[in-house]
Chimera marker file (.cmm) of the C-alpha trace (Angstrom):
<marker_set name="trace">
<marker id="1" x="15.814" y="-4.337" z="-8.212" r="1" g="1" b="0" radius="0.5"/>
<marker id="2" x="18.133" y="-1.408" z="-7.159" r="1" g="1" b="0" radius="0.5"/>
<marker id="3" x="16.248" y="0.556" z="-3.951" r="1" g="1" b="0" radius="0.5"/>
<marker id="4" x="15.440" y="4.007" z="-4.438" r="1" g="1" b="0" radius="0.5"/>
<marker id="5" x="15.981" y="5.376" z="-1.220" r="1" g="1" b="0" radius="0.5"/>
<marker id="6" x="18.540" y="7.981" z="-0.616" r="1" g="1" b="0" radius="0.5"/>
<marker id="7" x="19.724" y="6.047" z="2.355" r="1" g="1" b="0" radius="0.5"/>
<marker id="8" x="19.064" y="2.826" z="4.356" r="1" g="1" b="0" radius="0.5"/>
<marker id="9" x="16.352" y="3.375" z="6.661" r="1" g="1" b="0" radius="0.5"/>
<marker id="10" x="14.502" y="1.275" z="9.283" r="1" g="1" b="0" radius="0.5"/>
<marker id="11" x="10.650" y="1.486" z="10.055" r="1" g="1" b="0" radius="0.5"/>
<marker id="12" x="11.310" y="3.146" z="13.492" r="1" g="1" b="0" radius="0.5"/>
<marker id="13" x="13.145" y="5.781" z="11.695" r="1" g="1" b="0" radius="0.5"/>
<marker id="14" x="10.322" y="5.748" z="9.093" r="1" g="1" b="0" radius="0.5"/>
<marker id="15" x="8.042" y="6.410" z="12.584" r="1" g="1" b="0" radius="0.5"/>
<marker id="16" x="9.307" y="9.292" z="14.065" r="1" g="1" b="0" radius="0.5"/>
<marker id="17" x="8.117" y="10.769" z="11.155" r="1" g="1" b="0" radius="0.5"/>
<marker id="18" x="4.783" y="9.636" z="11.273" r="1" g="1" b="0" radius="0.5"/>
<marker id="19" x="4.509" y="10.228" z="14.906" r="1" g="1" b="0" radius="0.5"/>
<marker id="20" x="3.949" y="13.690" z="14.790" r="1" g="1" b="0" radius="0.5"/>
<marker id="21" x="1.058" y="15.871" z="13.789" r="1" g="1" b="0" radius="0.5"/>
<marker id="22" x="-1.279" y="14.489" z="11.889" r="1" g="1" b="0" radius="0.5"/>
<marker id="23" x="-0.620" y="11.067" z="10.890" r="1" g="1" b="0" radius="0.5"/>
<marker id="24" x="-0.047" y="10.570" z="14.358" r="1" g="1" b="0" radius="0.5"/>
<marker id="25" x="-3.668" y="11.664" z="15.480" r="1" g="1" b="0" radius="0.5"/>
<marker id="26" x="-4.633" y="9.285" z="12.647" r="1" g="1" b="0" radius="0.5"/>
<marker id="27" x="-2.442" y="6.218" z="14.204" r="1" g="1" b="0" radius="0.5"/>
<marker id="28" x="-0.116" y="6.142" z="10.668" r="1" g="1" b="0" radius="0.5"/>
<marker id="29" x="2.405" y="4.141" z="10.968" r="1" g="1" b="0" radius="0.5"/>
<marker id="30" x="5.178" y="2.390" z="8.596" r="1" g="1" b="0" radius="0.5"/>
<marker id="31" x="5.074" y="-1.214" z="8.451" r="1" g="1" b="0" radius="0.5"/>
<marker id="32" x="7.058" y="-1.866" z="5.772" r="1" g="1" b="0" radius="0.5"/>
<marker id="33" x="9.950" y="-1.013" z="3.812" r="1" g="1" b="0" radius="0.5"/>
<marker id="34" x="11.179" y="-2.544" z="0.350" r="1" g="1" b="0" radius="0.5"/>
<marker id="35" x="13.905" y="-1.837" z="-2.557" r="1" g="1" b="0" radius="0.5"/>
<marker id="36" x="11.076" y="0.455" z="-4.577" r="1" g="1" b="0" radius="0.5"/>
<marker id="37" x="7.800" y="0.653" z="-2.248" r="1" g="1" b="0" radius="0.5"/>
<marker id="38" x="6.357" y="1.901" z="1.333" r="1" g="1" b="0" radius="0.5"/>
<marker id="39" x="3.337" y="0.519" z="3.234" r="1" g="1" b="0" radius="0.5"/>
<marker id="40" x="1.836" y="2.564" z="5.868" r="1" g="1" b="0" radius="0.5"/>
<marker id="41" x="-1.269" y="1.346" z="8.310" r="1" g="1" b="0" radius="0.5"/>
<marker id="42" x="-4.156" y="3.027" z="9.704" r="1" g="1" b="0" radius="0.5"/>
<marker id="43" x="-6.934" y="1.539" z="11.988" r="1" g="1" b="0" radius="0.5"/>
<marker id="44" x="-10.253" y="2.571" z="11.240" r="1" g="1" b="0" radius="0.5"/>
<marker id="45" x="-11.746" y="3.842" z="14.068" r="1" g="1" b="0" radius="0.5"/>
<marker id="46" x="-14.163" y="6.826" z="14.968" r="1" g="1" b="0" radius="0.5"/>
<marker id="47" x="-11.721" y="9.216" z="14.811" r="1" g="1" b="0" radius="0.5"/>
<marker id="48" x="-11.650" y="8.587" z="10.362" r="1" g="1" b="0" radius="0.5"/>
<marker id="49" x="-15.643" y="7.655" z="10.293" r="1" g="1" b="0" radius="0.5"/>
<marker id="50" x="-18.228" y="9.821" z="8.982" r="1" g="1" b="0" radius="0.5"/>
<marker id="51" x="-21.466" y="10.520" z="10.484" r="1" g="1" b="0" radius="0.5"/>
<marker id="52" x="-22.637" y="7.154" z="8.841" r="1" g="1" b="0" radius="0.5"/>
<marker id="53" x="-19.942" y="5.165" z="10.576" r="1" g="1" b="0" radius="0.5"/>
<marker id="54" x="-17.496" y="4.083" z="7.646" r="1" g="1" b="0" radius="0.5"/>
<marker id="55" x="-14.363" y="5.338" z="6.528" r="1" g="1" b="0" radius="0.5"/>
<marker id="56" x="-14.600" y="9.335" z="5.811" r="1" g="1" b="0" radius="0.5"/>
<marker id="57" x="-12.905" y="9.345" z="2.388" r="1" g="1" b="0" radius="0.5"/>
<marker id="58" x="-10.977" y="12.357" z="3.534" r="1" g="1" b="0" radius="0.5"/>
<marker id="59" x="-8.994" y="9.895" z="5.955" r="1" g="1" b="0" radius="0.5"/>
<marker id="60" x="-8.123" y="8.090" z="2.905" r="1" g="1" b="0" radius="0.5"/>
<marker id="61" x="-6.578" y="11.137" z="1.041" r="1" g="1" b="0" radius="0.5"/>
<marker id="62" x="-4.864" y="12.122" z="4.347" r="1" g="1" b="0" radius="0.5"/>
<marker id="63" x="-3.346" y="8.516" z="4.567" r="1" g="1" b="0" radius="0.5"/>
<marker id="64" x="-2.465" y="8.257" z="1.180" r="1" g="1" b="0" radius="0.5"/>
<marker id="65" x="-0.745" y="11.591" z="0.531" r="1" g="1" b="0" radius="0.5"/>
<marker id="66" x="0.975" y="11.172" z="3.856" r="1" g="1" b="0" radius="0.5"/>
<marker id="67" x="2.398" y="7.897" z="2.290" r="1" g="1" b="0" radius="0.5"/>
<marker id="68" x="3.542" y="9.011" z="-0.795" r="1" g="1" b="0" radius="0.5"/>
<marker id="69" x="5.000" y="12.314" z="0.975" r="1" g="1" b="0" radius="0.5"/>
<marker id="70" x="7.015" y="10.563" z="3.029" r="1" g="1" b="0" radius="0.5"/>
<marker id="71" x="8.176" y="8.284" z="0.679" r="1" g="1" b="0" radius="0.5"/>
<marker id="72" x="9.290" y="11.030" z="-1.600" r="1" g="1" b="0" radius="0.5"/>
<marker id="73" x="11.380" y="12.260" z="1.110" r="1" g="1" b="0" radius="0.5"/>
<marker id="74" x="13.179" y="9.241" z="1.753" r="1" g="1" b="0" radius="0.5"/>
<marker id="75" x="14.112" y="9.505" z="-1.892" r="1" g="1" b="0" radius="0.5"/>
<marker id="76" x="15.673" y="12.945" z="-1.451" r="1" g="1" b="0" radius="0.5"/>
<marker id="77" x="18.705" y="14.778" z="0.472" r="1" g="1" b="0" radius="0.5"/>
<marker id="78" x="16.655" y="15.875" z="3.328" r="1" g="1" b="0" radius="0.5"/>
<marker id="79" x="19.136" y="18.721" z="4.090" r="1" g="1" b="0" radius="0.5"/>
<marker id="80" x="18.996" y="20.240" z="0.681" r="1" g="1" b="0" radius="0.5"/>
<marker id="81" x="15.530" y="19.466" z="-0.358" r="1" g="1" b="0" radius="0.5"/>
<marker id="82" x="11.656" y="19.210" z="0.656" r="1" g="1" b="0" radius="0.5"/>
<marker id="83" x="8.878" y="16.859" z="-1.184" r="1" g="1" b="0" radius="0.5"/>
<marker id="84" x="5.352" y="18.663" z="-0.916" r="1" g="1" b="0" radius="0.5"/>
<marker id="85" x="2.377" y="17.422" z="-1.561" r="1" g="1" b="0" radius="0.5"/>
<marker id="86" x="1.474" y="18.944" z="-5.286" r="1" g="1" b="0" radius="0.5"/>
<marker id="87" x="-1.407" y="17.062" z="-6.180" r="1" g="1" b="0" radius="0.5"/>
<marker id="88" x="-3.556" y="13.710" z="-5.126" r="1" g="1" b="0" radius="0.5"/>
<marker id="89" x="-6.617" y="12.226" z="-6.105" r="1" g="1" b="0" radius="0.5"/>
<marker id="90" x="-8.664" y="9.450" z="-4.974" r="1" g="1" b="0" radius="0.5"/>
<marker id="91" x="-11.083" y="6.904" z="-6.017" r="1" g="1" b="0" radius="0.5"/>
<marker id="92" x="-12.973" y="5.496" z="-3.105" r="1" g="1" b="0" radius="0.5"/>
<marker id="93" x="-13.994" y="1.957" z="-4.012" r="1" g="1" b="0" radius="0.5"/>
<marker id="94" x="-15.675" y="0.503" z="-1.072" r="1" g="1" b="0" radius="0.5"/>
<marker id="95" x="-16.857" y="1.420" z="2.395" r="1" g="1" b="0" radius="0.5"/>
<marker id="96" x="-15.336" y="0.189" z="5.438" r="1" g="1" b="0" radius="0.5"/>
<marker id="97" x="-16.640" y="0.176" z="8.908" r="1" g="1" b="0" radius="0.5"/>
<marker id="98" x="-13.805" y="-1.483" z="11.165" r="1" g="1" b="0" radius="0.5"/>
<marker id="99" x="-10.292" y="-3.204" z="10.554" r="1" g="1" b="0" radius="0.5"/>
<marker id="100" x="-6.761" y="-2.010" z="9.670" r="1" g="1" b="0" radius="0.5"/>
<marker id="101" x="-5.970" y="-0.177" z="6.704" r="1" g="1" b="0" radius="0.5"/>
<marker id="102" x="-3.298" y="-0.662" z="4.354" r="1" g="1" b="0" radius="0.5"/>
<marker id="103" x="-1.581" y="1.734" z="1.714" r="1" g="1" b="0" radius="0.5"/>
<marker id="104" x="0.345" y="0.573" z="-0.710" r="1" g="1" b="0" radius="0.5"/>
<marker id="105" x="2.794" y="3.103" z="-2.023" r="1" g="1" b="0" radius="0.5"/>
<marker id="106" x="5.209" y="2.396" z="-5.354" r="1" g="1" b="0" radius="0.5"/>
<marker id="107" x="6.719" y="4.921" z="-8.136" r="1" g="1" b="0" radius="0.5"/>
<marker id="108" x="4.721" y="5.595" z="-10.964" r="1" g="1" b="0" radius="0.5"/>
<marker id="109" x="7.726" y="8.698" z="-11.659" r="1" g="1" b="0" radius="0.5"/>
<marker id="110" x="10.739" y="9.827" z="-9.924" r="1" g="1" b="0" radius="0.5"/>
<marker id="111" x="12.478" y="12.713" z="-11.346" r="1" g="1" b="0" radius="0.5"/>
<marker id="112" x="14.508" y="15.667" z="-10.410" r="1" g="1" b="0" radius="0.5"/>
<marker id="113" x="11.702" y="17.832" z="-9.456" r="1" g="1" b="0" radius="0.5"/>
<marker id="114" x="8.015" y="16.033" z="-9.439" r="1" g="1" b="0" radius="0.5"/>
<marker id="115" x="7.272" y="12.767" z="-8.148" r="1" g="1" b="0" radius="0.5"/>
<marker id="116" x="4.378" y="10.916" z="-8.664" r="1" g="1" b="0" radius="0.5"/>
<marker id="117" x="2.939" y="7.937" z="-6.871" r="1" g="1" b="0" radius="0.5"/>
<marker id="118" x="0.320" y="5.227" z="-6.892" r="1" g="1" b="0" radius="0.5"/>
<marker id="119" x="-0.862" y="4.476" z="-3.489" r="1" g="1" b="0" radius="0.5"/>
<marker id="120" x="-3.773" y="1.316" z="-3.329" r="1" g="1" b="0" radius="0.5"/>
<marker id="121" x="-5.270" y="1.362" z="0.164" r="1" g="1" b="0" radius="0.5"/>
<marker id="122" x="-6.484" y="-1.990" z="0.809" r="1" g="1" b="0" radius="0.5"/>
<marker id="123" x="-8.382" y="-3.668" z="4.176" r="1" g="1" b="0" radius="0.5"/>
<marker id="124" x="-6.890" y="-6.876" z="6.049" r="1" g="1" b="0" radius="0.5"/>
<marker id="125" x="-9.085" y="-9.262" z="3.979" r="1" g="1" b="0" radius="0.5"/>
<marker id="126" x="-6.915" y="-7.566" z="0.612" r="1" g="1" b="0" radius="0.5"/>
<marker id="127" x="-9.787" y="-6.122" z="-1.170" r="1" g="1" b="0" radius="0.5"/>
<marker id="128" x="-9.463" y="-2.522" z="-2.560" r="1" g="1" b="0" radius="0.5"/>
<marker id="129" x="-10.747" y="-0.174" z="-1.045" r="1" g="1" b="0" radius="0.5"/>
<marker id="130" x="-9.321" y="3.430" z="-2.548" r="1" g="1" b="0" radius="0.5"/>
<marker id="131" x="-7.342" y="4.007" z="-5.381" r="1" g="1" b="0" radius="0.5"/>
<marker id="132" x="-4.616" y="7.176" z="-5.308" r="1" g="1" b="0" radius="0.5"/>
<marker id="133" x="-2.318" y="9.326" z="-7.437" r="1" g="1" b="0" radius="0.5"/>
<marker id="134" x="-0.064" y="11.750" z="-5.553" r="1" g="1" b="0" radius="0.5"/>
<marker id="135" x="2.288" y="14.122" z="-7.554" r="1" g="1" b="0" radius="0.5"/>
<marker id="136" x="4.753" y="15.847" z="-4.478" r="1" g="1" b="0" radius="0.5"/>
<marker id="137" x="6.926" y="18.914" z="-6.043" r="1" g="1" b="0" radius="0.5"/>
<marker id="138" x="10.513" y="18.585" z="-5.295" r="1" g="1" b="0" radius="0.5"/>
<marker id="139" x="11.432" y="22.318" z="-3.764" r="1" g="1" b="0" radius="0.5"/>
<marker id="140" x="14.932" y="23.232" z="-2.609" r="1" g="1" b="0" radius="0.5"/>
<marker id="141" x="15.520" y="24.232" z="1.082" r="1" g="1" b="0" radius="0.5"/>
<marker id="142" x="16.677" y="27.756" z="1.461" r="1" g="1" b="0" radius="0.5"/>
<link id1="1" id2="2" r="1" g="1" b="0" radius="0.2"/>
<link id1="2" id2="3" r="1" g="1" b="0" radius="0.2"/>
<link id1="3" id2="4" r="1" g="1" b="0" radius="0.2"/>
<link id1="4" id2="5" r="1" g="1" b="0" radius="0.2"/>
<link id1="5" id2="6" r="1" g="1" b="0" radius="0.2"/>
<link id1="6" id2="7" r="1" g="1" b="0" radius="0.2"/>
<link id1="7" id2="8" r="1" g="1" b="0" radius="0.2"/>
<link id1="8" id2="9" r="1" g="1" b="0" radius="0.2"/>
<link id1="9" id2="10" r="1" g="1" b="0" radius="0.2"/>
<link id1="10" id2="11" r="1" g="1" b="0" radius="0.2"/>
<link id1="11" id2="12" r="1" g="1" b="0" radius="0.2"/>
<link id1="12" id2="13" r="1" g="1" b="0" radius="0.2"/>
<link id1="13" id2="14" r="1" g="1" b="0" radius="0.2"/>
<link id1="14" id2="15" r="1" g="1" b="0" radius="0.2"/>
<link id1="15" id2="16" r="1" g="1" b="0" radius="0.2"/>
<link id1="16" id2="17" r="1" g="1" b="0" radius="0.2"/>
<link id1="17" id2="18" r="1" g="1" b="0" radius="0.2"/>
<link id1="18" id2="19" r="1" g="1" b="0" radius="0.2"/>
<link id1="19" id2="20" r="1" g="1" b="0" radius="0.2"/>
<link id1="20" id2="21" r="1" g="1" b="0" radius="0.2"/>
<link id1="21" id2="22" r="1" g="1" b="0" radius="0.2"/>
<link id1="22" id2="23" r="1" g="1" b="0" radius="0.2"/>
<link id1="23" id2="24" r="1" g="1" b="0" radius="0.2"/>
<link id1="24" id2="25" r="1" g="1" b="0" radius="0.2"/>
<link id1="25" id2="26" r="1" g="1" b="0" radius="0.2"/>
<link id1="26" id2="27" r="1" g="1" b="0" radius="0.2"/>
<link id1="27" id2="28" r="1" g="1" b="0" radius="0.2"/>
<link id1="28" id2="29" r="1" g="1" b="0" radius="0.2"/>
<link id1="29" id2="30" r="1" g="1" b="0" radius="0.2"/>
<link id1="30" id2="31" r="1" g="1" b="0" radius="0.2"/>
<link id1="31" id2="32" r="1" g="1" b="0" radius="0.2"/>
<link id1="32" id2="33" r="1" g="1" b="0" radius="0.2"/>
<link id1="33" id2="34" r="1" g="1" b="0" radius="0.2"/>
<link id1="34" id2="35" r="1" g="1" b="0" radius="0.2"/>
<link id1="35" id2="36" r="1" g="1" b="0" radius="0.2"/>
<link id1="36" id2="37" r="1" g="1" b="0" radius="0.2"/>
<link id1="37" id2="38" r="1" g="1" b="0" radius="0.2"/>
<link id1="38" id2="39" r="1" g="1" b="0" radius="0.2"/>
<link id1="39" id2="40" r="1" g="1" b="0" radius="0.2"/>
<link id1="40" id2="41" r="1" g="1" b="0" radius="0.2"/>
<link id1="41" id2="42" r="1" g="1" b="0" radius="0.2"/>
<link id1="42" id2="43" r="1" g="1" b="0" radius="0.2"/>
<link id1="43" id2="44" r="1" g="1" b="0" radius="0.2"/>
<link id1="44" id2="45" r="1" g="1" b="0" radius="0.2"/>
<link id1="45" id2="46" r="1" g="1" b="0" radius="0.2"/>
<link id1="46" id2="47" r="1" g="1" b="0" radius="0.2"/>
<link id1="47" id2="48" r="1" g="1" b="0" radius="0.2"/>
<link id1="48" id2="49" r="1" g="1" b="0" radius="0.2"/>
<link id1="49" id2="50" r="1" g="1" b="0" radius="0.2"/>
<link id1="50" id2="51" r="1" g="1" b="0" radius="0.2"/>
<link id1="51" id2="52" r="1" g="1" b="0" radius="0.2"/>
<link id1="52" id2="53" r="1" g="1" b="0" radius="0.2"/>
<link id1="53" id2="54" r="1" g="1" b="0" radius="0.2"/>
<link id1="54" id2="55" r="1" g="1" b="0" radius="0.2"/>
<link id1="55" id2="56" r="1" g="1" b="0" radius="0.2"/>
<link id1="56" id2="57" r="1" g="1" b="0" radius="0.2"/>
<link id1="57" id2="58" r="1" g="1" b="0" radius="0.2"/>
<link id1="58" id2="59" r="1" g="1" b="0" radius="0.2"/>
<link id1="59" id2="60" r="1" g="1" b="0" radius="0.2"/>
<link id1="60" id2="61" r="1" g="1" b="0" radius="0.2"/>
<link id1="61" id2="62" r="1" g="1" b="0" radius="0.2"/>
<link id1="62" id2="63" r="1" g="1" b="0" radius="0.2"/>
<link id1="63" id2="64" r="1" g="1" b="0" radius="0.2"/>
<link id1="64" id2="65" r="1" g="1" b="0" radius="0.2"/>
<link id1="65" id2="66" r="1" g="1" b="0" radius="0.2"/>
<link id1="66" id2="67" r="1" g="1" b="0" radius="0.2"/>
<link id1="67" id2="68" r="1" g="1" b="0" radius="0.2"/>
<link id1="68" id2="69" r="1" g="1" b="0" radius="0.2"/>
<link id1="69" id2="70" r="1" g="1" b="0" radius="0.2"/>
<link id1="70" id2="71" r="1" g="1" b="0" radius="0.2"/>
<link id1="71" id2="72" r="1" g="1" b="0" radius="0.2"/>
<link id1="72" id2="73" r="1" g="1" b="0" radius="0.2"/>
<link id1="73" id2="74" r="1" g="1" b="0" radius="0.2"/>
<link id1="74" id2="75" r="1" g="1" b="0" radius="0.2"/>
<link id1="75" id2="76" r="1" g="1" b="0" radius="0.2"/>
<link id1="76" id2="77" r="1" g="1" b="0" radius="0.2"/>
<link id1="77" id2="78" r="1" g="1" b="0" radius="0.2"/>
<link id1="78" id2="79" r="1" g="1" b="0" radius="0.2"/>
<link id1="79" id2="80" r="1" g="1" b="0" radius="0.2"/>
<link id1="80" id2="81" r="1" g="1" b="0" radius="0.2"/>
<link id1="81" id2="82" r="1" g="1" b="0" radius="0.2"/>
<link id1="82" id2="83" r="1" g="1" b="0" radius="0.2"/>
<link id1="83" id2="84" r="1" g="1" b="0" radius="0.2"/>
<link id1="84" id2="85" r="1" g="1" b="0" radius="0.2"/>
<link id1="85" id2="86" r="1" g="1" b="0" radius="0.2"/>
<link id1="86" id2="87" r="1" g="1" b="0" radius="0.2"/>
<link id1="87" id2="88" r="1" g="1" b="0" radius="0.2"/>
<link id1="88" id2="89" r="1" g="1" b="0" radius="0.2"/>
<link id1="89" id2="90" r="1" g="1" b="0" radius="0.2"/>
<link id1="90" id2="91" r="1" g="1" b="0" radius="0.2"/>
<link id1="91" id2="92" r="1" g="1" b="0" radius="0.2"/>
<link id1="92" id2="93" r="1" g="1" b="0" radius="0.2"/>
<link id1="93" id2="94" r="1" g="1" b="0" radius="0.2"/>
<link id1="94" id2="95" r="1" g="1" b="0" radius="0.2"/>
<link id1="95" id2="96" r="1" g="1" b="0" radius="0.2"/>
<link id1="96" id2="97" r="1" g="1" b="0" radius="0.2"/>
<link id1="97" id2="98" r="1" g="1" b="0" radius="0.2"/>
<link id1="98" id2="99" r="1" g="1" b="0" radius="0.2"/>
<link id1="99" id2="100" r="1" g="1" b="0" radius="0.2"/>
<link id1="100" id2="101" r="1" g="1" b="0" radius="0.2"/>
<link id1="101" id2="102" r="1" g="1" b="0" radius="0.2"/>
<link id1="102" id2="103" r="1" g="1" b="0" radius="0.2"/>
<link id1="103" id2="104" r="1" g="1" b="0" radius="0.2"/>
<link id1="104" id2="105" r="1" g="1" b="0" radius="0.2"/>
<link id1="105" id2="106" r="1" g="1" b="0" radius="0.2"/>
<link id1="106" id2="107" r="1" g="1" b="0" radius="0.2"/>
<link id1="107" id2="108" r="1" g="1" b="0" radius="0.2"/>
<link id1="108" id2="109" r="1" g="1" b="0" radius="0.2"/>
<link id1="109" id2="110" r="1" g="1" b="0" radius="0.2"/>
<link id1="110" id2="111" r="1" g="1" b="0" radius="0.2"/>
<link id1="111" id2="112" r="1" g="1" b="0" radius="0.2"/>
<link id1="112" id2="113" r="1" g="1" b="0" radius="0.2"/>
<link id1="113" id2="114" r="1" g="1" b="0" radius="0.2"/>
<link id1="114" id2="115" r="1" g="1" b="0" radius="0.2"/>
<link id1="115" id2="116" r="1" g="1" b="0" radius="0.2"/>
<link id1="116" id2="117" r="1" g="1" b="0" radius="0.2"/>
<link id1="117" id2="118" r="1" g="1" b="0" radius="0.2"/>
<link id1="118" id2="119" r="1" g="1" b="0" radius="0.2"/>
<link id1="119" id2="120" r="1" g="1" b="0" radius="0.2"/>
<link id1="120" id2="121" r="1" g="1" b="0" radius="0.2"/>
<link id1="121" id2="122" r="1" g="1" b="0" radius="0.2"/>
<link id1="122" id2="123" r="1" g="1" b="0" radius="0.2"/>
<link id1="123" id2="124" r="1" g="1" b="0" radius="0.2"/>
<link id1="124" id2="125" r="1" g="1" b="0" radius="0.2"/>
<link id1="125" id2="126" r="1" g="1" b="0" radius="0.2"/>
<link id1="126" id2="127" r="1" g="1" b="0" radius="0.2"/>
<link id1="127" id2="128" r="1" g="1" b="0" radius="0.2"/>
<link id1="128" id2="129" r="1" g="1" b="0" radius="0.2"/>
<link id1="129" id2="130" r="1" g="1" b="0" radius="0.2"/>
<link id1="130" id2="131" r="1" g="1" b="0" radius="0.2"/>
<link id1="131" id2="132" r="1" g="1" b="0" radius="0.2"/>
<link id1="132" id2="133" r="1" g="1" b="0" radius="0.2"/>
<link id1="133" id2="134" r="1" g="1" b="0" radius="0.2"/>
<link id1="134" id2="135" r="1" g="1" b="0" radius="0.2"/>
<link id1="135" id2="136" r="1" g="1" b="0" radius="0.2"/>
<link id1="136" id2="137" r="1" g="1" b="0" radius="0.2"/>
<link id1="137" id2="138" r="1" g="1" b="0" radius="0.2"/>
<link id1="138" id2="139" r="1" g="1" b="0" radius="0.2"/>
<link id1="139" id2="140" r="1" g="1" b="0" radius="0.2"/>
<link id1="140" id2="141" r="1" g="1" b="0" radius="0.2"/>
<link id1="141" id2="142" r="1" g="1" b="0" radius="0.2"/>
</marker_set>
């Protein structure tokens, strides 16, 4: 399978992005890196729980359209054009109190200006937890 990325990157790289603002509050980070998908972590801890102590499903959203929006701009020519978040939607499957996180980010479109993405966020033991769609518009940098 061809990769999709506009260049070779490594997960450090992939970091420094997720190191700032948000994501970074959140403890997002890349873990890994293939020809046509991106998997990003996050540990649930108090900082993502509701008042009930499991997984706010906001923290979901927030991991998975950080994920896809990422991903869509590794796919792009950074100094000519921006991927923003568009549209996502989730479907929160099961609760989780504790553990790490796992998003699971492939294609479900890549085109010129939209793309869209299906992100599964799983726990360690591999069951589903939250199912995602993100659509990120392609804008050009002026």
């Amino acid at each position: 399978m061809p990769k999709i990325w506009f260049k070779d990157y490594t997960l450090e790289e992939i970091n420094t992005i997720f190191d700032k603002f948000m994501t970074s509050f959140l403890d997002i980070r890349a873990v890994e890196l293939s020809a046509d998908s991106l998997v990003a972590s996050m540990p649930v801890t108090d900082r993502v729980k509701q008042p009930f102590g499991i997984l706010h499903g906001g923290a979901s959203v927030v991991l998975a359209e950080s994920v896809g929006s990422v991903a869509s701009n590794l796919l792009i020519d950074s100094a000519q054009f921006a991927g923003v978040g568009m549209e996502v939607n989730a479907n929160h499957l099961k609760s989780v109190s504790d553990g790490i996180l796992y998003a699971y980010c492939s294609p479900l479109h890549i085109g010129k200006k939209s793309h869209v993405w299906d992100i599964k966020i799983k726990n360690e033991e591999d069951a589903l937890i939250c199912v995602s769609r993100l659509t990120v518009a392609i804008i050009e940098k002026k």
